[in-house]
C-alpha positions as CSV (number, residue, x, y, z in Angstrom):
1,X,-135.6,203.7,182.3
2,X,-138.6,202.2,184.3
3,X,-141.0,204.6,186.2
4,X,-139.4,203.2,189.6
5,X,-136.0,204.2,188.6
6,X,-137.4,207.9,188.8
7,X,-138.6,207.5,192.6
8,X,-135.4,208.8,194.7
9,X,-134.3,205.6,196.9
10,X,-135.2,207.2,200.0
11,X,-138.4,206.1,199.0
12,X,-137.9,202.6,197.6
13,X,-138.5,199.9,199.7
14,X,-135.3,197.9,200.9
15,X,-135.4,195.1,198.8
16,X,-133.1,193.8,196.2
17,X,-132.6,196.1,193.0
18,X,-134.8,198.3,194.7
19,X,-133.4,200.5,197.6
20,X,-131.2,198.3,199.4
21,X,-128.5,200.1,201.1
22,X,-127.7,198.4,203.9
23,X,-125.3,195.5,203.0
24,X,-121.9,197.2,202.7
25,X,-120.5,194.7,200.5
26,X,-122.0,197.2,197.8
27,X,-120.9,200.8,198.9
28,X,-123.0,202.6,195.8
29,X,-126.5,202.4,196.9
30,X,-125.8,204.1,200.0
31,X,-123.4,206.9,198.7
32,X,-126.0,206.9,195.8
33,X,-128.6,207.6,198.2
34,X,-127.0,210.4,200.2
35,X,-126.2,212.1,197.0
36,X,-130.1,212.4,195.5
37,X,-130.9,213.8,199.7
38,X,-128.2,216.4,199.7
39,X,-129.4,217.4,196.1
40,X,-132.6,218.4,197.8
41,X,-130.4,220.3,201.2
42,X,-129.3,223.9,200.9
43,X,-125.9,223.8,199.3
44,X,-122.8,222.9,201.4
45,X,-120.4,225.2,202.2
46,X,-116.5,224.9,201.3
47,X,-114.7,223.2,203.5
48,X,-112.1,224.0,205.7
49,X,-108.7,223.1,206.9
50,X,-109.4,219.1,206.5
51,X,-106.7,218.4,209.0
52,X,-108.2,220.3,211.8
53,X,-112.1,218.8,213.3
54,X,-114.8,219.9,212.1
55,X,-115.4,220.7,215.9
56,X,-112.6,222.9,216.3
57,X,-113.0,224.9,213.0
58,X,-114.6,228.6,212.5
59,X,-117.9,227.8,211.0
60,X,-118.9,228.9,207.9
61,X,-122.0,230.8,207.6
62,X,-124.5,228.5,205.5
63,X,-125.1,230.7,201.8
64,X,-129.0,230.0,202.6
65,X,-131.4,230.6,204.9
66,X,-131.5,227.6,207.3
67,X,-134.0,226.6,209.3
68,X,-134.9,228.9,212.6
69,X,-136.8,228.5,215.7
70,X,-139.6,230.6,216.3
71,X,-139.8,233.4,218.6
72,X,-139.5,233.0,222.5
73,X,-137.5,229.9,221.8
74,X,-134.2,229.8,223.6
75,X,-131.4,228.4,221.8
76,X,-128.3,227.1,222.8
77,X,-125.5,225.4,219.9
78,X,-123.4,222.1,220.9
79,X,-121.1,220.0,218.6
80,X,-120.9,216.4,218.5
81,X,-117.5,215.2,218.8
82,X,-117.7,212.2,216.4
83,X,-120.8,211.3,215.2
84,X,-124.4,210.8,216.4
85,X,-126.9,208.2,215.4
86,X,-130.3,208.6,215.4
87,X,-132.6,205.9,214.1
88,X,-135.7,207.4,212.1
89,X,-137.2,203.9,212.4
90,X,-138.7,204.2,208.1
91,X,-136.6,201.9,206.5
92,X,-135.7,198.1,207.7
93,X,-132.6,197.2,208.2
94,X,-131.5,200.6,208.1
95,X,-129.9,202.9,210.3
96,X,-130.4,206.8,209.1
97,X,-131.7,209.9,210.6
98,X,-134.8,211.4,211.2
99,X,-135.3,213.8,208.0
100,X,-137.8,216.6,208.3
101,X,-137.9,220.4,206.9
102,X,-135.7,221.0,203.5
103,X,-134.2,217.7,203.6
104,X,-132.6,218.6,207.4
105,X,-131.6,215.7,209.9
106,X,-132.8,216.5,213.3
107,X,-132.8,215.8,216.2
108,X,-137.2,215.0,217.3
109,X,-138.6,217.4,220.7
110,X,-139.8,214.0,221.8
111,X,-136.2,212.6,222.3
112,X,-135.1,215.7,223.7
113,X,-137.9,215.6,226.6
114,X,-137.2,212.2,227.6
115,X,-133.4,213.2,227.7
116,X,-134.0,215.7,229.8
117,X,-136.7,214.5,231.9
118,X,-134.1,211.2,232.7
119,X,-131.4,213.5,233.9
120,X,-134.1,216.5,235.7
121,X,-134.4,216.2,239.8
122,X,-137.2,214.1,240.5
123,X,-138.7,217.3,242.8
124,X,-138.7,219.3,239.0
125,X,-139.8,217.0,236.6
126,X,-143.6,217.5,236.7
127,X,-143.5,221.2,237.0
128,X,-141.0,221.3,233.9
129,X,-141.8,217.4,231.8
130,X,-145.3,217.3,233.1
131,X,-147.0,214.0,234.1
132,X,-150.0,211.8,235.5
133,X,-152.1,213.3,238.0
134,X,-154.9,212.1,240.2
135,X,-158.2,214.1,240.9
136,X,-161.2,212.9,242.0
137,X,-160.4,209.7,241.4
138,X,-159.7,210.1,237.7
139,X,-156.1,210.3,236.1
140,X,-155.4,212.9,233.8
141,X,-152.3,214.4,231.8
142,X,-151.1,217.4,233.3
143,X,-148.4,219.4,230.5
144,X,-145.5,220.8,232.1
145,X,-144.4,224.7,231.9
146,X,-141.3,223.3,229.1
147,X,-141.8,223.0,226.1
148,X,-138.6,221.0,223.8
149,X,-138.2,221.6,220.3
150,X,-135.7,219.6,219.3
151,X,-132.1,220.2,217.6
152,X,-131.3,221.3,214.0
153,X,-128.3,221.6,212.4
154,X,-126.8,225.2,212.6
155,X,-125.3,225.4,209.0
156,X,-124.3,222.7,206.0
157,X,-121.2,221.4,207.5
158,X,-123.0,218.1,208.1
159,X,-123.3,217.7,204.5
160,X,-120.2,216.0,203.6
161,X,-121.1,213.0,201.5
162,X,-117.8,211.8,202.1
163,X,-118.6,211.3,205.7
164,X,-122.4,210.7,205.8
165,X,-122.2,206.8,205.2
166,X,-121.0,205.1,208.6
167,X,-119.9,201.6,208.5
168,X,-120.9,198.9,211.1
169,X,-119.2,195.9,211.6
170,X,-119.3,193.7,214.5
171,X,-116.2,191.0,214.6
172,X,-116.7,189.6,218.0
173,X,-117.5,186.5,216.8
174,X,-114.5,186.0,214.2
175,X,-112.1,187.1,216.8
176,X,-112.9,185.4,219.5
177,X,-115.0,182.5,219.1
178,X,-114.3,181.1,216.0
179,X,-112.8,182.1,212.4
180,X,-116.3,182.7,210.2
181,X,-117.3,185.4,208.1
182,X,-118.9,188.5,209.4
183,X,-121.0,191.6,207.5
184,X,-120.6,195.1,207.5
185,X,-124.2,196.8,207.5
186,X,-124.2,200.5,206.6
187,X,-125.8,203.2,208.9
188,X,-126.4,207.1,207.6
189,X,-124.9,209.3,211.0
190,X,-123.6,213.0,211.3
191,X,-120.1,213.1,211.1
192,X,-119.2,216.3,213.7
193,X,-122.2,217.9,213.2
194,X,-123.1,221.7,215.0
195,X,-126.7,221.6,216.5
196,X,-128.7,224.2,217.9
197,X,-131.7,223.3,220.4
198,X,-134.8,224.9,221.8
199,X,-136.4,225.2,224.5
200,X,-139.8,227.4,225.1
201,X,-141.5,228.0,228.1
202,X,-146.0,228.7,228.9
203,X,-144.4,231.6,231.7
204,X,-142.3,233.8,232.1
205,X,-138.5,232.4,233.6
206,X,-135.7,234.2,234.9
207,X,-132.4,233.8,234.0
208,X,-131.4,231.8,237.0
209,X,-134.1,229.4,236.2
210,X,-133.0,229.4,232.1
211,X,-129.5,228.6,233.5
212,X,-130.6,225.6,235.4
213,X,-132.9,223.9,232.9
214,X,-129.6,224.3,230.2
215,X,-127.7,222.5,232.5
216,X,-130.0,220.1,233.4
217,X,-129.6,219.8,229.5
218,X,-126.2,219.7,229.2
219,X,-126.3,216.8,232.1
220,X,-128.6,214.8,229.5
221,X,-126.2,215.7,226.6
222,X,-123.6,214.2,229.1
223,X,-125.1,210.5,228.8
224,X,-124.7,211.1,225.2
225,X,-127.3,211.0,222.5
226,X,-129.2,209.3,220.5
227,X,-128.0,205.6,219.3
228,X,-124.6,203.6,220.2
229,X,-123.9,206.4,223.0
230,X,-121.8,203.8,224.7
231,X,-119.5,203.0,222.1
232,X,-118.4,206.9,221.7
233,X,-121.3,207.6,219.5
234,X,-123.7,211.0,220.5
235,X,-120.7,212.8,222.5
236,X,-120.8,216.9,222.3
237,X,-117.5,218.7,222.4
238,X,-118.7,221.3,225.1
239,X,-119.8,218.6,227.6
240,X,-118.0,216.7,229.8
241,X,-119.6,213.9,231.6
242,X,-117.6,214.4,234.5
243,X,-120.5,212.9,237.1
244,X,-120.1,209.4,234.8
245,X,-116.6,208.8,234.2
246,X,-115.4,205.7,236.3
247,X,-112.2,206.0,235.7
248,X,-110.1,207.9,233.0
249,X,-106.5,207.0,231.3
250,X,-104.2,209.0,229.1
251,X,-103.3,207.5,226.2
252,X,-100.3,207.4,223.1
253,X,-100.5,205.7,220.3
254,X,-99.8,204.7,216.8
255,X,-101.5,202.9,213.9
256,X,-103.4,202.5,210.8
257,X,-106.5,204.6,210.7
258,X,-109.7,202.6,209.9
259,X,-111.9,203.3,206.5
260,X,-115.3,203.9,206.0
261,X,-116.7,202.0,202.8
262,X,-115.7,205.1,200.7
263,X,-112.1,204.6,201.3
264,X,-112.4,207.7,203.3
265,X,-110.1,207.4,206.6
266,X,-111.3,207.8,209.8
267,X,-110.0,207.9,213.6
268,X,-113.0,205.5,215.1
269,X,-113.0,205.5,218.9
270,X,-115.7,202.8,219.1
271,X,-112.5,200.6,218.5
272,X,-111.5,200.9,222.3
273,X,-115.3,200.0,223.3
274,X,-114.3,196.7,220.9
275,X,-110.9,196.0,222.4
276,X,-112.3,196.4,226.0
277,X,-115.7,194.2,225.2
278,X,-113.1,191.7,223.7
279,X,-111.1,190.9,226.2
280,X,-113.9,190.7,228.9
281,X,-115.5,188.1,226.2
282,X,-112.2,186.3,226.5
283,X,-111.2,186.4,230.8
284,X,-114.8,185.8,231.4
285,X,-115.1,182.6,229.0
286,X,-111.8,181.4,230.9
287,X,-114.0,180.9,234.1
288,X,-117.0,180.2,233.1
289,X,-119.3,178.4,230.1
290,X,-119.6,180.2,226.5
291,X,-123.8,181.6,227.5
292,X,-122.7,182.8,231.0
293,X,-119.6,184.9,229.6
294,X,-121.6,186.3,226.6
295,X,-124.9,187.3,229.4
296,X,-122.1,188.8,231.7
297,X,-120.3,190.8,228.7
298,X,-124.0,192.0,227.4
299,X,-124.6,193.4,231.0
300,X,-121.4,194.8,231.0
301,X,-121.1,196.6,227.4
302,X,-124.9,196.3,226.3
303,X,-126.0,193.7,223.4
304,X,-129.0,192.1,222.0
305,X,-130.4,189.5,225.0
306,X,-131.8,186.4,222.9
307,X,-134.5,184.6,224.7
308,X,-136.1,182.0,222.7
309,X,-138.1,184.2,220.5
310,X,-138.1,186.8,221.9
311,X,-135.1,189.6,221.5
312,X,-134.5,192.5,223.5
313,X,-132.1,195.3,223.8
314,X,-129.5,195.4,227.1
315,X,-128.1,199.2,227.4
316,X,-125.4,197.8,229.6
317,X,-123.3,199.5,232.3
318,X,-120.1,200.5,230.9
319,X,-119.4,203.5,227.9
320,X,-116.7,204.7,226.3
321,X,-115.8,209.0,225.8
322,X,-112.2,209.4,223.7
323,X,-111.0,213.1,223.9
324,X,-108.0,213.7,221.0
325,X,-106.0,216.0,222.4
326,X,-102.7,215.9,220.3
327,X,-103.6,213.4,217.0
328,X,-101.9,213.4,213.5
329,X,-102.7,212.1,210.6
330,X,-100.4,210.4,208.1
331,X,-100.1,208.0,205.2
332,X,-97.9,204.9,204.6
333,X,-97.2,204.2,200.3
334,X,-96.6,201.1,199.0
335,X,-95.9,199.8,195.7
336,X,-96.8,196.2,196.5
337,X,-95.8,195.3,192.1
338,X,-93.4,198.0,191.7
339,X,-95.5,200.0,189.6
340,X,-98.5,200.8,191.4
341,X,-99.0,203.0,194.6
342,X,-101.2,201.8,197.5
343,X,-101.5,204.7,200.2
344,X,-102.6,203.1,203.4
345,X,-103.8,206.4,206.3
346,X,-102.1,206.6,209.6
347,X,-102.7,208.3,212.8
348,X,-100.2,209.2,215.3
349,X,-101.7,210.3,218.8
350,X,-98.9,211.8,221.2
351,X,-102.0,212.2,223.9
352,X,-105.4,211.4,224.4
353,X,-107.8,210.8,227.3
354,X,-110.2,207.7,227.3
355,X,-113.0,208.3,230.1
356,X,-114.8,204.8,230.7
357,X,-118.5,205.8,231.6
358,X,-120.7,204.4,234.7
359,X,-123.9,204.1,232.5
360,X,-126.0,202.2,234.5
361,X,-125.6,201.7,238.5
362,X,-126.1,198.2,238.8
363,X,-122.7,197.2,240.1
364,X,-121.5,198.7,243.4
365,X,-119.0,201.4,241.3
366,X,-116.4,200.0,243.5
367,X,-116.1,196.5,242.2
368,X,-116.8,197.7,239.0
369,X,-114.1,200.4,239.2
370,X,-111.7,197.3,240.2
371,X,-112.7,195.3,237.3
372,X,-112.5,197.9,234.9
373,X,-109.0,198.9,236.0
374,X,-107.3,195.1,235.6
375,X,-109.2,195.3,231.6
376,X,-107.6,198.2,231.2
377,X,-104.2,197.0,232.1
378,X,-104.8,193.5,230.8
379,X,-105.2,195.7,227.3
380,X,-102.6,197.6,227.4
381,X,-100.0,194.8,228.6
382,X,-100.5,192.7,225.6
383,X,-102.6,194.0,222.8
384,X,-103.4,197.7,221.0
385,X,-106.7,199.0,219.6
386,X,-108.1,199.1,216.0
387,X,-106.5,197.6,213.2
388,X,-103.8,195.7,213.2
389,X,-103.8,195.5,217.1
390,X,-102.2,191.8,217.3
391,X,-98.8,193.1,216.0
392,X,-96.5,195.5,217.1
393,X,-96.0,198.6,215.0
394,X,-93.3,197.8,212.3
395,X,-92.3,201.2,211.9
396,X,-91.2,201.2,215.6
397,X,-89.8,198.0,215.9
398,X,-88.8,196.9,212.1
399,X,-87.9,199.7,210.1
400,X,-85.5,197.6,207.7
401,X,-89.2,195.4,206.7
402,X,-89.6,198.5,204.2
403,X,-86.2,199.2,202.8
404,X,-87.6,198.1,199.5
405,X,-90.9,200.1,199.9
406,X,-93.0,197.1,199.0
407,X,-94.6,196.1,202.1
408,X,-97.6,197.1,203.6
409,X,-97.8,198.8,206.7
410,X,-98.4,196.9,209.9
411,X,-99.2,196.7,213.8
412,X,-99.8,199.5,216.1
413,X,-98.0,200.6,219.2
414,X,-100.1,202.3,222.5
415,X,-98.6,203.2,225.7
416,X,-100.2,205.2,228.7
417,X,-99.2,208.7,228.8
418,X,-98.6,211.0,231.5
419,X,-100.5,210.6,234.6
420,X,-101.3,207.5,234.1
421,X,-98.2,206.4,235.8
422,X,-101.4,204.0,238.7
423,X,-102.0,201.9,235.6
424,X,-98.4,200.7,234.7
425,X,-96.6,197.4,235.4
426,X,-93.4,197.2,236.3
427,X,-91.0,194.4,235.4
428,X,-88.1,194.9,237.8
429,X,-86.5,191.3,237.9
430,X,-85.3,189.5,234.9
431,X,-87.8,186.5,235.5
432,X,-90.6,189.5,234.7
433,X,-92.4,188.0,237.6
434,X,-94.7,191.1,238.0
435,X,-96.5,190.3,235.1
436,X,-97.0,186.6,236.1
437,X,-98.6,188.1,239.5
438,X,-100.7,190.5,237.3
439,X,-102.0,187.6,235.2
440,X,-102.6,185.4,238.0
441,X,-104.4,188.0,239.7
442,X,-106.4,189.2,236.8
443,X,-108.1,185.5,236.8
444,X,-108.6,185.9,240.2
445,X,-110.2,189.1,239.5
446,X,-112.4,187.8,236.8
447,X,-113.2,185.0,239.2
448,X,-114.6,188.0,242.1
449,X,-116.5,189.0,239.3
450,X,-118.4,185.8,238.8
451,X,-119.0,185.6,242.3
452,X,-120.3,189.3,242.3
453,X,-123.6,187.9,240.3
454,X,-123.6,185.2,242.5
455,X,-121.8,182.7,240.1
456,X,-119.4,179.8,240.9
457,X,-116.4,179.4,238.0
458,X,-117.0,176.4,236.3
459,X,-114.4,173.6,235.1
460,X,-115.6,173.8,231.3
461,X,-114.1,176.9,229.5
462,X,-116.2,178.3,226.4
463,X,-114.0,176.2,223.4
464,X,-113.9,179.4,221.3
465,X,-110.1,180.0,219.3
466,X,-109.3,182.6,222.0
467,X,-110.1,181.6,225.5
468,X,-108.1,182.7,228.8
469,X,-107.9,179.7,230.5
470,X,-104.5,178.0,231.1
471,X,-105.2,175.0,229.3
472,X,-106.0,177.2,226.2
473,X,-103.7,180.0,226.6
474,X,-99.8,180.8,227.2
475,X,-98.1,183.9,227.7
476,X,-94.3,184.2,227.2
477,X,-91.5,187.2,227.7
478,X,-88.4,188.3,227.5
479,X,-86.4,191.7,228.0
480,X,-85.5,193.6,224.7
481,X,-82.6,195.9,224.6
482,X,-84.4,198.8,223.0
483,X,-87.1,199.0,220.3
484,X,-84.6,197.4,217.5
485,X,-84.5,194.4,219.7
486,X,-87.3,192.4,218.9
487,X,-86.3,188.9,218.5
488,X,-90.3,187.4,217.7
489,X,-90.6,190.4,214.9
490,X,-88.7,188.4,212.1
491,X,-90.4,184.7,213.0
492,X,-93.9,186.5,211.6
493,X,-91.6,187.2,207.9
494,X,-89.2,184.5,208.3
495,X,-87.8,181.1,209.6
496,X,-87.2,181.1,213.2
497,X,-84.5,178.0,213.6
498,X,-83.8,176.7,210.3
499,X,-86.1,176.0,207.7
500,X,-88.5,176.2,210.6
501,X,-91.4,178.6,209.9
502,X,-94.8,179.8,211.1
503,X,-95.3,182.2,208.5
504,X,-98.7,182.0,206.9
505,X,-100.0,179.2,209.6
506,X,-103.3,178.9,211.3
507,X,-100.7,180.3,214.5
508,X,-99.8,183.7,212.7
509,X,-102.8,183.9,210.0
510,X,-103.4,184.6,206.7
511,X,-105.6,186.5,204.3
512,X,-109.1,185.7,205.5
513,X,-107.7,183.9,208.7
514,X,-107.0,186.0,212.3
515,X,-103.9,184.2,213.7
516,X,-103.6,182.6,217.3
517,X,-100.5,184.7,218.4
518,X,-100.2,188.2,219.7
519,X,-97.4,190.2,219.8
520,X,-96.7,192.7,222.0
521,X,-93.2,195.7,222.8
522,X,-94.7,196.7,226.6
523,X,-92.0,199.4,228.2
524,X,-90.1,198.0,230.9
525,X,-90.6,199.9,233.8
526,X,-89.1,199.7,237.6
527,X,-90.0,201.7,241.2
528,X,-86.9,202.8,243.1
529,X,-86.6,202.6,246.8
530,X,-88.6,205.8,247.0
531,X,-91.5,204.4,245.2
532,X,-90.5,206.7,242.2
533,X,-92.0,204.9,239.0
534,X,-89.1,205.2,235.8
535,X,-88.3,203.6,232.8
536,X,-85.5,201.4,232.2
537,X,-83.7,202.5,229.8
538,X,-85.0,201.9,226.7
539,X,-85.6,198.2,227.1
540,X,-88.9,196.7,226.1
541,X,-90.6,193.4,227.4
542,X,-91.4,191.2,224.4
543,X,-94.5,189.6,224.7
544,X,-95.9,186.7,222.9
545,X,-99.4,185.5,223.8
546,X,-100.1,182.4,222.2
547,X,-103.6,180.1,222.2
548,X,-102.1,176.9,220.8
549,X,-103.8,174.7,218.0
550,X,-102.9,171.0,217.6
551,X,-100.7,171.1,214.6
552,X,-97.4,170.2,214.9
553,X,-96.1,173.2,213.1
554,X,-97.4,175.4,216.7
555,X,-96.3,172.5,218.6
556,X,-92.8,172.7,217.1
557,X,-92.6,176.7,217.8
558,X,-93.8,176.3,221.7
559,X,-90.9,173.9,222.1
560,X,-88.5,176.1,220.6
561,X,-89.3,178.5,222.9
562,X,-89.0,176.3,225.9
563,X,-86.0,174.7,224.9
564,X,-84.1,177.0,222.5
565,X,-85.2,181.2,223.0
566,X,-84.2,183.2,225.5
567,X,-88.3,183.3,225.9
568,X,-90.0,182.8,229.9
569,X,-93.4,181.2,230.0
570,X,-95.3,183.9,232.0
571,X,-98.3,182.0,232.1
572,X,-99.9,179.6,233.6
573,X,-97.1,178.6,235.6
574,X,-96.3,175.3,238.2
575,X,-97.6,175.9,241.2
């Protein structure tokens, strides 16, 4: 053993055989690396129920001392929801906390003031944040009465090195634009972690006033904290960030769970920031040219503006908040060679909440409400969220696929829940032509949206693999009897007329290759005379969304569907 192999890799530099734990092709380094820094923590404490959040669960008193803030401090506990990201800024390339007494993450005063001070009335925030004054002609630093000490973690719970490495990995590109390979880049964030902040005052305060600056606080712990805070990241159980929240929807669903690079699984709801982001990538693209629609997404969801060389960071004006209210966990097993069993995780959500956030007030919040409301429905009408999200669920709608229990599970299934009956399409008439209205208006809306920053629509769409467009798109339907009815369900495992197939084509994918078809069970719902929303029966709209390639195999399906299925093209349609 070398003398370097004795330095912990906290303190290696990020190169090559040295300390590198960033790329996530390689999942030891990192989980190497959180095991020598919890070695150094106060032990963990046993875990709980593993089935209930962390969140939710009693806490268990810490067996040591933990850190404690000093006297005339008050303190005040909050627990994130997910996870929280804070960059310490040491290592490049790398994403981990800031690290300071015993080995702690926490959570630095400075960040807390600047919080605060972005959410404090204007009329408070020298008398509380401090600030520049002028006397005599000279500027000077004036301190303000507050004094912010930051946020530590209340016991061990954090510790779970099972949880600790977070997984990053961006696949806009390979989705949307064009089929290429993409990295996963590890970051180190606090999986449901309990913290407990301080504030200390130079005089004496009341209680009234205590209770305003804690929810003046509780306001900045509303915008979220830290990194990511608009892809669900920095969210605290106990806050609400009611005064933000555009719009909300209630949401069901069904799925695989993702995995972080430890196998571990993991209900990620960053994955409805990625739908959303997605599909704005896509309608805007339809109208406009490939930099235009990638500028306009940025603004909307935040990104990395590239200008020449310089790079800068766009926070953006839209963030996602998921609230689980009902959500189970599950597994699917395999034996994909008979002998050995692969267990893929599941979740099943009978109800959840998605809050999309106003972060920024750039946009009059009408318009942007509009805009919002059409991706919303655009999403839900012909796609899911997280893995999987181009297929329907096959435990829905194919149960006989795993009669031999040999198959892997596949698809997902999402629905809005109740009181979200403003969101739903309804699909009255056999021709579905509600849902060609919705598609033709939802380019129309995009369209508004263009004009809105004083664009024009242009006549060259992006030429990315997924583009909505009508030259590059095509959406067709039919009605399903109930959830056993799917018709397109066996084409993706089987011939479809004949020896006629598109299994394993560039149209439905293969390993290492996204597919060019979406399919999608959307329930069929009607308004009666009173306006009363129901669902009929237990029919389904089949939906196939389809951005043709030139090969004769897709050209062959597309005219089986014209000429031979029972399919309607939806969209674009003859004037």
């Amino acid at each position: 053993m070398s003398d370097s192999d004795r330095v912990p890799l906290m303190f290696r530099s990020q190169l090559e055989g040295r300390g590198k734990i960033q790329y996530a092709g390689d999942a030891a380094p990192a989980s190497e690396w959180v095991k020598q820094w919890l070695e150094c923590c106060p032990p963990v404490p046993e875990s709980a129920d593993e089935s209930v959040p962390l969140w939710k669960q009693g806490r268990t008193k810490s067996p040591v001392k933990m850190p404690e803030f000093g006297r005339g401090v008050e303190i005040k506990q909050y627990t994130i929801s997910w996870r929280l990201v804070t960059n310490s800024g040491q290592d490049e390339d790398v994403i981990r906390p800031v690290i300071g007494a015993k080995g702690l993450p926490f959570y630095p005063g400075s960040s807390m003031k600047g919080a605060f001070w972005r959410s404090c009335p204007p009329e408070k925030r020298e008398e509380y944040c401090g600030g520049e004054v002028v006397e005599d002609g000279q500027r000077s630093a004036k301190p303000g009465i507050l004094r912010f000490h930051g946020g530590f973690p209340a016991d061990m719970s954090w510790g779970d090195k099972d949880r600790l490495v977070d997984v990053v990995h961006s696949q806009q590109k390979r989705q949307v634009m064009e089929n290429t390979v993409t990295s996963a880049n590890v970051q180190i964030s606090l999986y449901q972690c309990q913290l407990q902040f301080g504030i200390s005052s130079n005089k004496q305060l009341e209680k009234q006033e205590w209770d305003e600056i804690w929810q003046i606080w509780e306001k900045a712990l509303g915008h979220g904290i830290g990194s990511r805070v608009s892809a669900g990241y920095g969210r605290m159980a106990e806050v609400k960030s009611a005064d933000r929240v555009l719009l909300s929807v209630n949401l069901s669903g069904c799925g695989l769970r993702s995995q972080l690079l430890n196998r571990t699984p993991e209900f990620r709801p960053n994955m409805f920031k990625a739908a959303l982001r997605g599909h704005t990538l896509r309608l805007l693209a339809g109208v406009t040219d490939a930099n235009i629609a990638q500028r306009l997404t940025k603004q909307l969801w935040g990104g990395i503006d590239e200008k020449g060389d310089d790079t800068g960071a766009i926070v953006g004006q839209l963030g996602i908040d998921f609230t689980a209210e009902e959500l189970d966990f599950g597994e699917h097993k395999y034996k994909p060679n008979g002998r050995n069993v692969v267990v893929m995780p599941t979740y099943d959500l009978q109800t959840g909440t998605l809050d999309l956030l106003c972060v920024n007030n750039t946009y009059p919040q009408r318009e942007l409400k509009k805009f919002v409301t059409i991706l919303i429905k655009f999403s839900l009408l012909l796609g899911g969220f997280g893995k999987s999200w181009r297929r329907v669920d096959h435990h829905l709608f194919y149960k006989e696929y795993f009669e031999r229990n040999d198959k892997p599970a596949m698809g997902c299934h999402w629905e809005f829940a109740e009181n979200s009956e403003d969101f739903y399409l309804t699909a009255a008439t056999s021709d579905l032509k509600n849902i060609t209205n919705f598609l033709k208006d939802t380019q129309q809306k995009v369209i508004d949206w263009l004009k809105l920053n004083n664009l024009e629509p242009g006549n060259s769409p992006a030429t990315w693999r997924e583009v909505w467009h009508p030259d590059k798109v095509e959406v067709w339907g039919r009605i399903a009897e109930d959830k056993n009815s799917s018709k397109a369900i066996h084409w993706f495992h089987g011939a479809y007329s004949g020896n006629k197939s598109i299994k394993q084509t560039d149209l439905t994918g293969k390993l290492n290759q996204i597919g060019r078809i979406w399919h999608r069970m959307y329930p069929r719902y009607f308004k009666t005379r009173s306006g009363e929303l129901k669902r009929k029966g237990k029919e389904y709209v089949e939906l196939l969304t389809i951005f043709p390639d030139e090969s004769d195999k897709t050209q062959d399906f597309i005219e089986y569907l014209q000429n031979q299925s029972d399919f309607i093209k939806l969209w674009p349609t003859e004037e």
